[in-house]
PLY file of the C-alpha trace (Angstrom):
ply
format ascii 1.0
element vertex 540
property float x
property float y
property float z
element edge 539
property int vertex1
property int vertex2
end_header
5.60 51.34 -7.54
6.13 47.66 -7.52
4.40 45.30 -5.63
5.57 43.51 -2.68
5.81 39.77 -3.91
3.11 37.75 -1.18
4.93 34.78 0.27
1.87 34.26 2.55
0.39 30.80 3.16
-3.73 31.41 3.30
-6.42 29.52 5.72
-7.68 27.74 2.54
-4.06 26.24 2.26
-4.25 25.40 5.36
-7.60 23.35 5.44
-6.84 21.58 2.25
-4.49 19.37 4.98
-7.05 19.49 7.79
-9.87 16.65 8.17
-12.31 19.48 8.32
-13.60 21.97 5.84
-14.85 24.86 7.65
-12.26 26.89 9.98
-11.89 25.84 13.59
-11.59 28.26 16.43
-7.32 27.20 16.79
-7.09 27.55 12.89
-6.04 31.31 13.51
-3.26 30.58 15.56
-2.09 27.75 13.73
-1.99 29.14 10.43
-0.39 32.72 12.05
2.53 29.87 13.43
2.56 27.48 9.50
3.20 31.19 8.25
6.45 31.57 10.53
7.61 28.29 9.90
7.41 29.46 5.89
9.40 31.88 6.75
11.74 30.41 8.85
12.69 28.09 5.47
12.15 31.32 2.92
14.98 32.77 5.29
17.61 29.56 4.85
20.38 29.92 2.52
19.57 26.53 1.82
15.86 27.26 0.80
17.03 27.40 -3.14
17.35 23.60 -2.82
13.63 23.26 -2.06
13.05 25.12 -5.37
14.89 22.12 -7.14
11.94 20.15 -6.21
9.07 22.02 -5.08
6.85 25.45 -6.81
5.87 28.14 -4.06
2.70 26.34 -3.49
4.10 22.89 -2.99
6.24 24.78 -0.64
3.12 26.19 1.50
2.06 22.46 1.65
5.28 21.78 3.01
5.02 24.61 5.84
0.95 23.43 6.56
2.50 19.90 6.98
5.00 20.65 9.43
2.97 22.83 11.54
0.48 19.70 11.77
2.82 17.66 12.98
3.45 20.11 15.61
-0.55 20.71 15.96
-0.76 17.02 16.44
1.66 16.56 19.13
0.39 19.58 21.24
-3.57 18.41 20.73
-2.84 14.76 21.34
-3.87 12.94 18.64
-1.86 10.55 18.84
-0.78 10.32 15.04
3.29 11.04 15.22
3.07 9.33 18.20
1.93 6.00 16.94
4.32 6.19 14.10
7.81 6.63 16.51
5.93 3.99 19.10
5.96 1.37 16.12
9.44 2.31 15.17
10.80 1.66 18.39
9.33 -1.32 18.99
9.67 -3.00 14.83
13.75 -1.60 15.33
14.35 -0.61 18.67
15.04 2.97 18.07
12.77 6.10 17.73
12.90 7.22 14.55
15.42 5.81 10.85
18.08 7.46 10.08
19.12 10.10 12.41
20.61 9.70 16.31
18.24 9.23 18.97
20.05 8.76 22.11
18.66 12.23 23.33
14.98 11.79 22.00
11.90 13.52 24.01
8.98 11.37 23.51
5.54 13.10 22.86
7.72 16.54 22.64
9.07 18.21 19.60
12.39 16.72 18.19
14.90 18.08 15.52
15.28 14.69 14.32
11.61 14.70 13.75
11.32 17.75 11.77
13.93 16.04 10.01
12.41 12.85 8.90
9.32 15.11 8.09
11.06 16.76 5.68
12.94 13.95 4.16
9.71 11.88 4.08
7.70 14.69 2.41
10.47 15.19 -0.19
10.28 11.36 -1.22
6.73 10.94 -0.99
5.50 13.82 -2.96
8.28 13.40 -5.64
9.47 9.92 -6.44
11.71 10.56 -9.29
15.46 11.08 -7.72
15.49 9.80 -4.02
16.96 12.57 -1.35
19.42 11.26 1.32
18.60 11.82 5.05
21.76 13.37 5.60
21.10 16.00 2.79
22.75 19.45 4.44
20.09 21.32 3.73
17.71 18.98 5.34
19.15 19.35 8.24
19.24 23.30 7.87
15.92 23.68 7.67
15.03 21.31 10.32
16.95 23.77 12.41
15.48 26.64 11.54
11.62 25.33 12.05
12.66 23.70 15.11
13.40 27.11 16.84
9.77 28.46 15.73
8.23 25.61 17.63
10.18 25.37 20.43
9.15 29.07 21.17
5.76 28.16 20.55
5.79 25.02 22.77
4.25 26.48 25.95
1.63 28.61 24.54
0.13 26.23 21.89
-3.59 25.93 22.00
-5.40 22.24 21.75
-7.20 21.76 18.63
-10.48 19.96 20.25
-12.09 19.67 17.13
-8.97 17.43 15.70
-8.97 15.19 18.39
-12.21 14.30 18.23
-11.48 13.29 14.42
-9.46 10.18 15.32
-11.52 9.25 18.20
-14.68 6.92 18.09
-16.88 5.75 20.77
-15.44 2.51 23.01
-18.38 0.31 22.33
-19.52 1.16 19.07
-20.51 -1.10 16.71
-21.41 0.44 13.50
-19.18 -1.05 11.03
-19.93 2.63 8.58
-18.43 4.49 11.57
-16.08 2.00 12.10
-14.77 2.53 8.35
-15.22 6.66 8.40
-12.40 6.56 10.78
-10.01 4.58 8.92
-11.03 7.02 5.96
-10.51 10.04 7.87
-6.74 8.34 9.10
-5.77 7.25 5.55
-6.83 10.30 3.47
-7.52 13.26 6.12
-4.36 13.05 7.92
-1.28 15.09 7.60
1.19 12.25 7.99
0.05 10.51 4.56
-1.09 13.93 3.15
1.55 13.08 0.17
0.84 9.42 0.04
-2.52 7.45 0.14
-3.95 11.14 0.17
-2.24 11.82 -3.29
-2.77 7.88 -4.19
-6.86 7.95 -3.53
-7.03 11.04 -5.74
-5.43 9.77 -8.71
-7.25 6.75 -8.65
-10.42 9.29 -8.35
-9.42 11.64 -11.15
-8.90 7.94 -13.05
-12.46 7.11 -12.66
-13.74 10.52 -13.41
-11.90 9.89 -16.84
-13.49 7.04 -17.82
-16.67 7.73 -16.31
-17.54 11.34 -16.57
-20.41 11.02 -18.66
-21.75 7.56 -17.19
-25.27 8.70 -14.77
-23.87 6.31 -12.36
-20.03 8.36 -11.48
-21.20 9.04 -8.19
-21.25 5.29 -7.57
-18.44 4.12 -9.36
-16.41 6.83 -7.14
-17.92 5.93 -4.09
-16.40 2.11 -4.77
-13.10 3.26 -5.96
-12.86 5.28 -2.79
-14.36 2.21 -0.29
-11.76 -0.36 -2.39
-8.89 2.45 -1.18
-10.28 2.37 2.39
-9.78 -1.56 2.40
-7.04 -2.36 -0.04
-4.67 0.83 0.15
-1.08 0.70 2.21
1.12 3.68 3.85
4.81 4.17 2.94
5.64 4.53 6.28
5.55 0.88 7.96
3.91 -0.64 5.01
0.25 -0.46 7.30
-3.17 -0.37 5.88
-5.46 2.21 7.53
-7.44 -0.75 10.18
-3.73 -1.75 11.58
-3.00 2.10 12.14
-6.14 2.89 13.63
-6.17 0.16 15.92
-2.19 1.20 17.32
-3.45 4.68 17.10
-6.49 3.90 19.26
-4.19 1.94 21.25
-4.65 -1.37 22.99
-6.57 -0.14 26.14
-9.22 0.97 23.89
-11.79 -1.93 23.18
-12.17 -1.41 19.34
-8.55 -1.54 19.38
-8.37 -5.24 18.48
-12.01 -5.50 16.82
-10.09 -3.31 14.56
-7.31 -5.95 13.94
-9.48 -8.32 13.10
-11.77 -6.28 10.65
-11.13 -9.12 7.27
-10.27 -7.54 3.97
-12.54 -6.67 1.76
-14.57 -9.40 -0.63
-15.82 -7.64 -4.01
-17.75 -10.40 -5.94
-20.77 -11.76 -7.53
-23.07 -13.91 -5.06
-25.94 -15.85 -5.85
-29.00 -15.06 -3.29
-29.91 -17.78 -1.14
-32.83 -16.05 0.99
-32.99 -13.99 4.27
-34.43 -14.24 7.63
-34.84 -11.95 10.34
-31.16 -10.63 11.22
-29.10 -11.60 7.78
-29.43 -12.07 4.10
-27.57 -15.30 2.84
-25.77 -15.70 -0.05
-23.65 -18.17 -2.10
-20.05 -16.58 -3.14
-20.21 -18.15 -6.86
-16.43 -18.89 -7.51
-16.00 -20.36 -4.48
-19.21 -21.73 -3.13
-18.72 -20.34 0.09
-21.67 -19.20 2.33
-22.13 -15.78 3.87
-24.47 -14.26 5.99
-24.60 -10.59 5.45
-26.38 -8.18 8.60
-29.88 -6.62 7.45
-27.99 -3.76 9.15
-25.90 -3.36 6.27
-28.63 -3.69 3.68
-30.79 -0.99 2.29
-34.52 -2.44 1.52
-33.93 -6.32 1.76
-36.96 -7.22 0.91
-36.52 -5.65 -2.57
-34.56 -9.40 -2.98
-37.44 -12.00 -3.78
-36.05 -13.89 -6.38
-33.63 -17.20 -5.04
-30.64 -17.60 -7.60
-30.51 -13.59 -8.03
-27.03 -12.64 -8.68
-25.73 -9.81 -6.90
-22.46 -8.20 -7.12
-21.30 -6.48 -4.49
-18.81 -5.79 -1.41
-18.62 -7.26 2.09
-16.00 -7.36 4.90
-16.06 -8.35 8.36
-16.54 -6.43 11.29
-17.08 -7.83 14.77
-17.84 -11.13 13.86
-21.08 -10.07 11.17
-20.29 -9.75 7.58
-21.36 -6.00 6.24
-22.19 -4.66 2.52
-19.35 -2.24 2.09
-19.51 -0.62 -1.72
-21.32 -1.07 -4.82
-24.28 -3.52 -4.82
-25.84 -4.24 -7.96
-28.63 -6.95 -8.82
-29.29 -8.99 -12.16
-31.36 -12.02 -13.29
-29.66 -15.22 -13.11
-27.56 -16.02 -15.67
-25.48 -19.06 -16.60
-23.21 -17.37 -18.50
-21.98 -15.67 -15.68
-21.98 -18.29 -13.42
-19.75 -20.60 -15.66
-17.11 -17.66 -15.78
-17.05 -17.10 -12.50
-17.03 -20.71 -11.27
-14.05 -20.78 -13.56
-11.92 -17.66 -12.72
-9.36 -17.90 -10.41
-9.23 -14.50 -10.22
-12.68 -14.60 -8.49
-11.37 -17.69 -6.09
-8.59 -15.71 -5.06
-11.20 -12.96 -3.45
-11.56 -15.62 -0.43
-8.22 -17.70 -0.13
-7.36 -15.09 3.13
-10.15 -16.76 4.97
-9.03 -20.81 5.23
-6.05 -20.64 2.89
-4.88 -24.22 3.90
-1.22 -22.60 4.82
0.80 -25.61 4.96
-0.94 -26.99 1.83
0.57 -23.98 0.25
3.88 -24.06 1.51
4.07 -28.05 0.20
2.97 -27.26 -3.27
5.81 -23.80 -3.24
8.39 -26.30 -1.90
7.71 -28.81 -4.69
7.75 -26.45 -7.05
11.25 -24.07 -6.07
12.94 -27.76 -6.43
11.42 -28.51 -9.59
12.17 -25.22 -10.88
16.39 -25.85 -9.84
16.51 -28.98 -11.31
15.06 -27.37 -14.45
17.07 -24.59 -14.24
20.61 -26.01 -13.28
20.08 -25.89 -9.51
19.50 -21.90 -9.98
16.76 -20.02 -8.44
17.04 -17.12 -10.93
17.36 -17.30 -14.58
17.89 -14.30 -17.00
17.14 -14.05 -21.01
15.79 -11.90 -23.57
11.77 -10.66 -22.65
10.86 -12.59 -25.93
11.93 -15.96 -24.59
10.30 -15.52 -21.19
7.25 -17.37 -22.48
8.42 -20.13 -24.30
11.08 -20.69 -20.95
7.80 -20.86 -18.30
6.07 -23.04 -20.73
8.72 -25.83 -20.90
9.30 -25.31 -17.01
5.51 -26.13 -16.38
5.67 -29.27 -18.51
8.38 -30.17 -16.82
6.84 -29.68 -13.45
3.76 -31.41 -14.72
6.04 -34.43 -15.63
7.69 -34.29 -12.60
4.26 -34.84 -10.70
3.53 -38.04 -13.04
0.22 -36.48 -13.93
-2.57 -37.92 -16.16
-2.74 -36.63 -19.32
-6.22 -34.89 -18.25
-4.56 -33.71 -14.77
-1.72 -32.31 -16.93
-3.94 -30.00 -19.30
-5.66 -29.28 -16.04
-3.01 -27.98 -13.95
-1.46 -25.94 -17.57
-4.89 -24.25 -17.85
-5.05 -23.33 -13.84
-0.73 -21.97 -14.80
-1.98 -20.00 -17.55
-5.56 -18.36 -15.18
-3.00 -17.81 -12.42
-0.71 -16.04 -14.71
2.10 -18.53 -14.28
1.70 -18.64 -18.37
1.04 -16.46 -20.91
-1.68 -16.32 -22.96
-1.18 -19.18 -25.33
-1.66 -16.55 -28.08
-0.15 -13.48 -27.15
2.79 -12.93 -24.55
0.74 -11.64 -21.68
2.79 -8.56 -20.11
5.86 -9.09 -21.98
7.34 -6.10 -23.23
7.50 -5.56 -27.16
10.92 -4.50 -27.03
13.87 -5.73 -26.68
15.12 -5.60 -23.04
16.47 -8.18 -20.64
14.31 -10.07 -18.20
14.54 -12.75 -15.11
12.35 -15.32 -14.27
13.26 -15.41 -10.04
11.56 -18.47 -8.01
10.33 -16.48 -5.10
9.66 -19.31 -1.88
7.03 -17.17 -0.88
4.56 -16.54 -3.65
6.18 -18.20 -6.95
7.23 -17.38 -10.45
7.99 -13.84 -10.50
9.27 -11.93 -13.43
11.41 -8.67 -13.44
12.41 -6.52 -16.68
15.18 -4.49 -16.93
17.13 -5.43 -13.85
19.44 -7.93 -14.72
22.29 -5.68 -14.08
21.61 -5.96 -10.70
22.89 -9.46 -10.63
26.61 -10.16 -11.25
25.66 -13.84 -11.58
27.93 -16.22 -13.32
24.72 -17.45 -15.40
23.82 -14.05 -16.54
25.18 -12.50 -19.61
23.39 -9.34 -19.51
25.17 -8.37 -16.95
26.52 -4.67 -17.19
28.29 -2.66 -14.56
27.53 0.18 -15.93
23.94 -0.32 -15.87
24.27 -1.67 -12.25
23.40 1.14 -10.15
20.09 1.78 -11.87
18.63 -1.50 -11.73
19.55 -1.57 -8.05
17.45 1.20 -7.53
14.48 -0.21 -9.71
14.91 -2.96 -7.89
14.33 -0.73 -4.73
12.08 1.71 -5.99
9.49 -0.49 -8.23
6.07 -1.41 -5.96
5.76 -4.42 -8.16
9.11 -6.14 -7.68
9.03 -8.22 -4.10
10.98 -8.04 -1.12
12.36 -11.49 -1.85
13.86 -10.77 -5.40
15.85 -7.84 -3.76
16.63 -10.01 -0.54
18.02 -12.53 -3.03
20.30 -9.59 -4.46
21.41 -8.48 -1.64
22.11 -11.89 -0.04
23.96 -13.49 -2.67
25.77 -10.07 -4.64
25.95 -7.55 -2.36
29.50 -7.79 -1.93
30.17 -7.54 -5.66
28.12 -4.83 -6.24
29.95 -1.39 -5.89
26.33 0.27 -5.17
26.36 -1.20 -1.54
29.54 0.74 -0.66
28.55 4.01 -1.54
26.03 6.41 0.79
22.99 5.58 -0.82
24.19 1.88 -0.71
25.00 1.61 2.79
21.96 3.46 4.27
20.09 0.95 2.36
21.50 -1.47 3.88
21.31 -0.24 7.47
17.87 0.42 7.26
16.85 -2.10 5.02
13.64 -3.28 6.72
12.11 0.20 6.78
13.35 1.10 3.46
11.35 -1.95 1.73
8.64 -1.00 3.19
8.40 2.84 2.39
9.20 1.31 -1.40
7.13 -1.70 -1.43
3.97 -0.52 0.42
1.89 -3.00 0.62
3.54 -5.52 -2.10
5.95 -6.00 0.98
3.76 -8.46 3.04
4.27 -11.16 0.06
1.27 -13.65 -0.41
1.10 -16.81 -2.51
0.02 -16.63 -6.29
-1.32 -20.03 -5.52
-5.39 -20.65 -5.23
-6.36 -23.70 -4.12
-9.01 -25.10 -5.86
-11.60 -27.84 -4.72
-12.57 -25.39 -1.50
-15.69 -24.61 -0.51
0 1
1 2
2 3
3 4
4 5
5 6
6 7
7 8
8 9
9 10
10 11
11 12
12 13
13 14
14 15
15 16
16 17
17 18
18 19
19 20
20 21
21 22
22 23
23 24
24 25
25 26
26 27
27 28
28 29
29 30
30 31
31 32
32 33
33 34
34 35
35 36
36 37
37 38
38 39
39 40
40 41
41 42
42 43
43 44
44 45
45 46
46 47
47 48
48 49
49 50
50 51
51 52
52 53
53 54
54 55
55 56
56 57
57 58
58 59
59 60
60 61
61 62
62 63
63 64
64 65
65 66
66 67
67 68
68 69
69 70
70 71
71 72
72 73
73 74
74 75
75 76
76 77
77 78
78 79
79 80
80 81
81 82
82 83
83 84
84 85
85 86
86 87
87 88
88 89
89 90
90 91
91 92
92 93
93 94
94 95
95 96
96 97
97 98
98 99
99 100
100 101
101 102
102 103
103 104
104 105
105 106
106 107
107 108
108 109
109 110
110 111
111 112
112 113
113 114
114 115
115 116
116 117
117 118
118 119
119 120
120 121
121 122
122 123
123 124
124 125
125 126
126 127
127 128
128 129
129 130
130 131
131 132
132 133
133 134
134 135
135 136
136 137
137 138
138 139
139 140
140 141
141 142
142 143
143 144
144 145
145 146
146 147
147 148
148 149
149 150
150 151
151 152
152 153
153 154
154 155
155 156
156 157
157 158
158 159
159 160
160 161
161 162
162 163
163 164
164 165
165 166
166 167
167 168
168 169
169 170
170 171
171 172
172 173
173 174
174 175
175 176
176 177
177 178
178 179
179 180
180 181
181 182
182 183
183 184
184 185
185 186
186 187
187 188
188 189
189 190
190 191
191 192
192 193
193 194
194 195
195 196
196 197
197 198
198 199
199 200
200 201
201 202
202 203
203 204
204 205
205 206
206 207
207 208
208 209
209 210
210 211
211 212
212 213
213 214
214 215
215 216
216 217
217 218
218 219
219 220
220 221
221 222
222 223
223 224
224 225
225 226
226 227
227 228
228 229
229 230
230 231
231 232
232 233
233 234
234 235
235 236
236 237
237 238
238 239
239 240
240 241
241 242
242 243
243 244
244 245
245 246
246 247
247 248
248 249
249 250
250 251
251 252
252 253
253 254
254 255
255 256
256 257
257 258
258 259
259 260
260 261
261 262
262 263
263 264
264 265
265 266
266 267
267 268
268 269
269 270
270 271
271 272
272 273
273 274
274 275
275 276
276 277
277 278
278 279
279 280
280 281
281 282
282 283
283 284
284 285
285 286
286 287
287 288
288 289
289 290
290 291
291 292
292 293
293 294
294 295
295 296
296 297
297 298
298 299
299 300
300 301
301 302
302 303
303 304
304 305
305 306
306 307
307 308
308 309
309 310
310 311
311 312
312 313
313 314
314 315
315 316
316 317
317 318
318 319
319 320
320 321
321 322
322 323
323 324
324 325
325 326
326 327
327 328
328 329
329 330
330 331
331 332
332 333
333 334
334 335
335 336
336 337
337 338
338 339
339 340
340 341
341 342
342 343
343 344
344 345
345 346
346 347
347 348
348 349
349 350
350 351
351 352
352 353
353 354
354 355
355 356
356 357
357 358
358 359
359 360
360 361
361 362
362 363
363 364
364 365
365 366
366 367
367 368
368 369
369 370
370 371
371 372
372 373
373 374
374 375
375 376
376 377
377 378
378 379
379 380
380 381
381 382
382 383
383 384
384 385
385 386
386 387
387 388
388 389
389 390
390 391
391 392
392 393
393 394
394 395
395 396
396 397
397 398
398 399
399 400
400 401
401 402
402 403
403 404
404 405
405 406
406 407
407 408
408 409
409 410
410 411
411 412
412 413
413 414
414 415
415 416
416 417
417 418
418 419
419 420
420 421
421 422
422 423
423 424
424 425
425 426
426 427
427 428
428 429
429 430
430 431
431 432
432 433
433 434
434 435
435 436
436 437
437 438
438 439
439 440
440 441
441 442
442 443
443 444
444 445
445 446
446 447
447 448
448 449
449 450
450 451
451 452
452 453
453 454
454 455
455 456
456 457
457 458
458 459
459 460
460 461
461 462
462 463
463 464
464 465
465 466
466 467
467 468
468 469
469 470
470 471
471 472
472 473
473 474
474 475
475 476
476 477
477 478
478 479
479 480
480 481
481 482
482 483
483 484
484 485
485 486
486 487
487 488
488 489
489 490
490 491
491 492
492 493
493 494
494 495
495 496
496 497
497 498
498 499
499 500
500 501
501 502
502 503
503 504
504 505
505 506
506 507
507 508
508 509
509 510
510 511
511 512
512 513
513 514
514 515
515 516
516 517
517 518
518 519
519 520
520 521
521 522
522 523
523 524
524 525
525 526
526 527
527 528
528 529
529 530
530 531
531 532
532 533
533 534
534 535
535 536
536 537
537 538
538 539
């Protein structure tokens, strides 16, 4: 007798997508309900295409996502909500893509299920990207929406979720503060298949390296607290304080305190002493002063010695400035403070708090028109990746010329070009490719010299010769699809070639276009919100 395949989806499926490990009293019902919606896509004569890009269990994910979106509208926790409120009010519609002239807010939607599926599909695989329109999107959607619509009256509240994603209206605990941006970032459906899949790869990467080191449990602990602070959603481009804030919404108190939580400083400080309510310390790059909250600090008085250096993390939170991550003590050392007083890496750590904006903005301005008149009034220029080098060297002694700089001023501002990585390594080509392939050098207004490999087919320009048509399509979509290439460099494509470019009048080229906005963000994440690869120095 043969036995009947199980297409089943199982309650530890299920909780591997819930913020909880141990079964809640609604589980049953939901999981009975993900196990319909399975079935409802099993059923499809369209479910073969799922095959082409999912394995059965990949496919039970799928189902256990979908039902939590419907679990989430049904217990109120606000998290699909948020994301269509945003929508609406960034583009003045509900939702990308799809028609939503008869929309139901806070109910179930077929252009919902939808988006959920398209989403899902090009978040948990990033190799070919799936249209919106696919048919068999749009099957499926179908087919799941009737399961929940039948479901929609009878649906029990998961309590226990809710109270997840809620926190307290006058709290002030910056560590509970934090758990719930963790528990939105990593133990939410919605980004199940994006900073949930992103914070365990950059876990397994530490577990690699680390594995036999006594002090992994640490070292993950950091990684994880640098993800909390530092990571980005496809969806919007938000990091996990800006969503929990619009998720807790505006009535809420901690709604703004949550706003105005700073990023996250990871540095080495010298100790300066303590008193009652704060230790003090000396950021060593910078020279800036902090105050950090005893409440943040395990055994203060274990720090005697003035000069100490410690190394550790801090971010604001309600006006106090908290330990958040690894701390880590060591005699003084002037070693280390001579490196540090001399990295611009370590500078850059601070520049969010009194970046002098306009400061900025002068010395970018200066330098776009020096970099035209160097480059024959362009603001792109393309060559072979070997000559990349040599071409940013003579445009920064040009520059430097340009200024009418002393002779000490000039060596100064090639050495702060080369720590800023305006300039390679004077003996090696820092992160240019060993083979032979095409490259830009693209002035971008809003941050500076950026470099690009392997896109110039993107540009029909009249002062590129690598131009190939052939090639053209793909190097649109690496322009599109790689994290590391900005907004402005594809802005600058689009502005100046998109009528040359056949790419823009086919499907994929047009919805790009339509939704352009949201589409740089779900590829950019948080290399979207461009910043300026300029420190200034002299700040203290």
């Amino acid at each position: 007798m043969v036995k009947k395949k199980d297409n089943r989806v199982y309650i530890d499926r299920w909780l591997e997508i819930k913020p909880y490990d141990k079964q809640v009293i609604t589980d049953s019902y939901y999981l009975k309900l993900c196990n319909e919606v399975k079935q409802s896509m099993v059923s499809s004569e369209y479910y073969f295409v799922l095959g082409l890009y999912y394995d059965k269990e990949d496919i039970d994910d799928l189902a256990c996502f979908l039902t939590s979106y419907f679990e989430d509208l049904i217990s109120g926790t606000q998290i699909w909500n948020t994301f269509v409120r945003l929508h609406k009010k960034l583009y003045g519609k509900w939702l990308p893509f799809y028609e939503t002239n008869e929309y139901f807010e806070e109910e179930i939607n077929l252009q919902d299920i939808s988006f959920l599926i398209w989403y899902y599909t090009n978040t948990f695989q990033t190799e070919k990207f799936i249209h919106p329109n696919n048919e068999f999107i749009f099957h499926l959607s179908e087919n799941v929406f009737q399961v929940f619509d039948r479901a929609w009256e009878y649906a029990p509240e998961n309590e226990s979720l809710k109270k997840i994603y809620q926190i307290a209206a006058h709290e002030t605990d910056f560590y509970l503060a934090r758990h719930l941006i963790d528990n939105v970032l990593f133990r939410t459906y919605l980004f199940y298949t994006d900073t949930g899949i992103d914070l365990n790869e950059s876990l397994l990467k530490v577990i690699e390296e680390y594995s036999k080191d006594q002090n992994i449990m640490t070292y993950l602990n950091e990684s994880r607290d640098h993800s909390v602070h530092n990571f980005h959603t496809r969806l919007l481009g938000f990091t996990g304080k800006e969503w929990v804030s619009e998720i807790l919404k505006e009535e809420h108190p901690l709604s703004i305190e949550y706003k105005n939580m700073s990023k996250k400083i990871r540095g080495y400080f010298l100790y300066k002493g303590q008193d009652h309510y704060n230790i003090h310390l000396e950021h060593i790059a910078s020279g800036r002063k902090f105050d950090i909250t005893k409440k943040s600090i395990q055994n203060p008085e274990q720090l005697k010695e003035i000069d100490t250096i410690v190394f550790m993390g801090i971010a604001r939170w309600m006006n106090e400035w908290w330990h958040s991550g690894i701390m880590v003590q060591s005699a003084f050392n002037p070693d280390v403070i001579l490196d540090q007083k001399n990295s611009i890496e370590s500078r850059k750590e601070v520049d969010f708090l009194d970046q002098d904006k306009k400061e900025v903005r002068e010395i970018l301005d200066a330098q776009l028109m020096s970099f035209r008149a160097f480059n024959n009034n362009e603001q792109i220029a393309f060559m072979e990746s070997g000559k990349v080098d040599s071409f940013l060297k003579e445009f920064f002694a040009h520059h430097n010329q340009s200024l009418k700089l002393s002779e000490e001023a000039e060596k100064e501002a090639k050495q702060r070009a080369i720590d800023e990585g305006y300039l390679g390594n004077m003996d090696e080509n820092k992160g240019i490719p060993d083979v032979e392939e095409d490259a830009l050098v693209f002035f971008n207004p809003q941050s500076g010299i950026e470099i690009a490999f392997g896109v110039n087919s993107a540009f029909p320009a009249r002062n590129n010769p690598f131009y190939d048509e052939k090639d053209s399509e793909d190097a649109i979509m690496t322009l599109f699809f790689n994290e590391n290439i900005s907004k402005e460099l594809v802005m600058f494509c689009i502005d100046n070639f998109q009528h040359d470019l056949g790419f823009f009048r086919d499907k994929n080229g047009e919805l790009f276009l339509e939704h352009l906005d949201f589409l740089l963000r779900f590829f950019k994440k948080g290399k979207y919100f461009t910043k300026p690869a300029i420190t200034l120095t002299g700040k203290v």
